[in-house]
C-alpha positions in Angstrom: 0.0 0.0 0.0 1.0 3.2 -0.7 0.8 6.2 1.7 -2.7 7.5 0.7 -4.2 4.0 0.9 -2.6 3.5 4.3 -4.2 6.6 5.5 -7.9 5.6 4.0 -7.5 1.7 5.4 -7.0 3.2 8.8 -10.1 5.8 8.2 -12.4 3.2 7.4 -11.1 1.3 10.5 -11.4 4.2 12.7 -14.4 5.4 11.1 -16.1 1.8 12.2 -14.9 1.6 15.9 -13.6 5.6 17.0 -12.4 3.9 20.3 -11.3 0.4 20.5 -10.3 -1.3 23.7 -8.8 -4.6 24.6 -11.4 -7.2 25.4 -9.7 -8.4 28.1 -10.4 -7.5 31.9 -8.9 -6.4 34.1 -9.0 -3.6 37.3 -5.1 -1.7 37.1 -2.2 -2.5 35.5 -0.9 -5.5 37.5 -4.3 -7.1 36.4 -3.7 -5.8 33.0 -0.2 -7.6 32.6 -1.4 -11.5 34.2 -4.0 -11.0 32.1 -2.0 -10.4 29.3 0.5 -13.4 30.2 -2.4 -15.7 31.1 -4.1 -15.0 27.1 -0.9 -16.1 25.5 -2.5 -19.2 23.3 -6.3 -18.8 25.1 -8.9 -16.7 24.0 -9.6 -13.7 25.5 -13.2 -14.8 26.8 -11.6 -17.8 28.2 -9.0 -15.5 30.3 -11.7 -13.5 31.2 -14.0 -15.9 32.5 -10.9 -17.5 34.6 -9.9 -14.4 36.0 -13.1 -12.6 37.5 -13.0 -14.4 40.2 -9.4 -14.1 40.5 -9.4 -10.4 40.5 -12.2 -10.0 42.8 -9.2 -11.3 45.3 -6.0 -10.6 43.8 -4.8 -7.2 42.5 -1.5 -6.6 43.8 1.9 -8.4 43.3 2.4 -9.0 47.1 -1.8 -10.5 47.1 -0.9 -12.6 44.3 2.7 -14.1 46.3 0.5 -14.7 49.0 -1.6 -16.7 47.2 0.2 -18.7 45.9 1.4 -21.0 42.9 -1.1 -23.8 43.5 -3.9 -21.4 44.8 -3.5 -19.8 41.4 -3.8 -22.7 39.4 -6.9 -23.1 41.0 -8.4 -20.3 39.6 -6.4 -20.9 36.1 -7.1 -24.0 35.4 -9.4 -23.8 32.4 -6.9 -21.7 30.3 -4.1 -23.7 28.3 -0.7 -23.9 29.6 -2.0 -22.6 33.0 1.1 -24.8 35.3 3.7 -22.6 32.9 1.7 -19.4 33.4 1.2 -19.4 37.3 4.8 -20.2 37.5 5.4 -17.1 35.9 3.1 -14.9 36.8 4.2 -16.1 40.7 7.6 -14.6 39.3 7.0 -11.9 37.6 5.1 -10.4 40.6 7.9 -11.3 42.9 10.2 -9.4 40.5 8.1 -6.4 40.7 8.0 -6.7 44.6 11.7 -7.0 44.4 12.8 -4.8 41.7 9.8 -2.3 41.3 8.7 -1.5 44.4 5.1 -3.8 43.4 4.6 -1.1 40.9 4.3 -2.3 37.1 7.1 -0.2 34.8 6.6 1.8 31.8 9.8 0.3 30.2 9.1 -2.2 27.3 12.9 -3.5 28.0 11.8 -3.7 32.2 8.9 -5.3 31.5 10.0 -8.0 28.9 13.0 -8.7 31.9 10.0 -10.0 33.8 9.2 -13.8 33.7 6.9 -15.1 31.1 6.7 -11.4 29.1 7.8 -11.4 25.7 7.7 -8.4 23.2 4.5 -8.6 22.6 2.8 -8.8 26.4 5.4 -5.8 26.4 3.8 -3.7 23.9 0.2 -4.3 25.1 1.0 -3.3 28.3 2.7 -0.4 27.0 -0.1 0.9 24.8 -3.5 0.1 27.0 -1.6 0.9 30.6 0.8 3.7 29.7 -0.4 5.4 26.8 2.4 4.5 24.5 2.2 3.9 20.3 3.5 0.6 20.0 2.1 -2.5 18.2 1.8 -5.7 19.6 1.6 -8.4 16.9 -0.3 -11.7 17.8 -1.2 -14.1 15.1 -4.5 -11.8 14.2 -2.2 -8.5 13.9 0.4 -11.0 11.8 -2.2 -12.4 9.5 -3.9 -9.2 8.5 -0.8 -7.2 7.8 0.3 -9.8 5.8 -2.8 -10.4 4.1 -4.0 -7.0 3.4 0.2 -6.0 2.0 -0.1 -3.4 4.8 3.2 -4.5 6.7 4.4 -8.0 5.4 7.1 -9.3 7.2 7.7 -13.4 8.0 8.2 -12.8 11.8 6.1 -10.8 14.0 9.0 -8.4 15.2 9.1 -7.7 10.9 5.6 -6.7 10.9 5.9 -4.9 14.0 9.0 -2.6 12.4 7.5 -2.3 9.0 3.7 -1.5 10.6 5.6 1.1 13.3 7.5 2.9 9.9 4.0 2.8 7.6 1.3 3.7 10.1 0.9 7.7 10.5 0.6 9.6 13.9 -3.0 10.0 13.5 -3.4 6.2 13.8 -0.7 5.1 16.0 -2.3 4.6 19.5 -4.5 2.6 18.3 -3.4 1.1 15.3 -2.7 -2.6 17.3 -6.2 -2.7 18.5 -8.2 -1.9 15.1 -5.8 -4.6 13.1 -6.4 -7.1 16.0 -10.2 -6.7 16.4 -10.5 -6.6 12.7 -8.6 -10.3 12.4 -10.6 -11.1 14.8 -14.2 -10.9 13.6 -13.8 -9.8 10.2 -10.0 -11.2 8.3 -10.2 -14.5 9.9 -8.0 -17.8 9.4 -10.2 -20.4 8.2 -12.2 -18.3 6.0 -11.9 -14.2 6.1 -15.4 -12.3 5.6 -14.0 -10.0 2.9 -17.9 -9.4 2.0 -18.6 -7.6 4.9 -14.9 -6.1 5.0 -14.7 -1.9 4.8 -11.5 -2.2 3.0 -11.8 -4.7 0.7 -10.9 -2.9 -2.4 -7.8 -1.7 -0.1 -6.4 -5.3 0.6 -4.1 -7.3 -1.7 -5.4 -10.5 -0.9 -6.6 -12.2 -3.9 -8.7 -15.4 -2.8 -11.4 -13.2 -1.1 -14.6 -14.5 0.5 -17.4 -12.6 -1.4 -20.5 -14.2 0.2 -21.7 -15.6 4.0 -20.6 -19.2 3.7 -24.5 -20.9 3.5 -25.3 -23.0 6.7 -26.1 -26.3 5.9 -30.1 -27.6 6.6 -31.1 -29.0 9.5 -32.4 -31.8 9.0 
């Protein structure tokens, strides 16, 4: 895409959703971060269903220590990977008691130092706590850029260059957000809903999807 389209693909996105948010739930930004580590391979809805409870209880570093690695688990249990992810998030909070005075940094390199937080945990965090323009690129973010020729790249920290040099100030807080929702519900794997897509004529993807796929009868 050149410049112009860029600018009219992220109208139409903006124009369809002024003020996306991250679906997932939390009450500050220590819940914001496990709930970020905890959705790495899960859905969001499935995160979010494991930790309301949790977060009813939990939403400190020391709260979290103090409950522990298997009392975690308990509440975790339903989300994929969850022995991995209470180890770390039982770490990661212990390294903010230790090294952050229990307060969550705004340092992409502080955070990813913390167990079980890669770049792109980073950059979420980064963006919905702190305000920053930076693009976190999970397999919906990958797929669209690629897709659409906006920022093709064959590893997520290519896209994530390439999309932070094409995408103009207007759009940069929350570019991420609009390119995640719209994999999401709209560009998706299996079969992308281009017929229902606002910037289809935009996107370089040639195979497109120009009609609902029909239901088959009940019988």
């Amino acid at each position: 895409m050149n410049k112009a389209q860029i600018v009219d693909f992220y109208s139409r996105l903006a124009a369809d959703n002024p003020h996306p948010e991250t679906e997932l739930q939390s009450v500050n930004t220590y819940t914001l971060l496990v709930a970020v580590v905890l959705s790495a391979q899960a859905t969001d809805v499935g995160v979010n269903k494991a930790t309301r409870r949790l977060f009813e209880q939990v939403t400190t570093p020391e709260a979290m220590v103090a409950l522990g690695e298997d009392g975690l688990k308990e509440h975790i249990k339903t989300i994929g990977l969850f022995n991995a992810k209470a180890k770390n998030v039982i770490a990661l909070s212990q390294a903010l008691i230790a090294e952050h005075g229990g307060q969550v940094p705004a340092d992409r390199d502080a955070l990813e130092r913390l167990p079980g937080v890669g770049r792109k945990t980073a950059n979420v965090v980064m963006n919905v706590a702190f305000g920053a323009e930076t693009f976190a690129v999970d397999t919906h973010l990958f797929r669209v850029c690629n897709r659409t020729g906006l920022a093709k790249g064959k590893t997520p920290l290519a896209v994530e260059l390439k999309l932070d040099k094409a995408t103009p100030a207007p759009f940069r807080l929350h570019a991420h957000h609009w390119l995640i929702l719209h994999g999401r519900y709209i560009c998706k794997a299996r079969t992308p809903e281009c017929w229902r897509c606002p910037v289809i004529d935009l996107c370089a993807f040639k195979p497109k999807t120009l009609a609902p796929a029909k239901r088959a009868k009940e019988v």
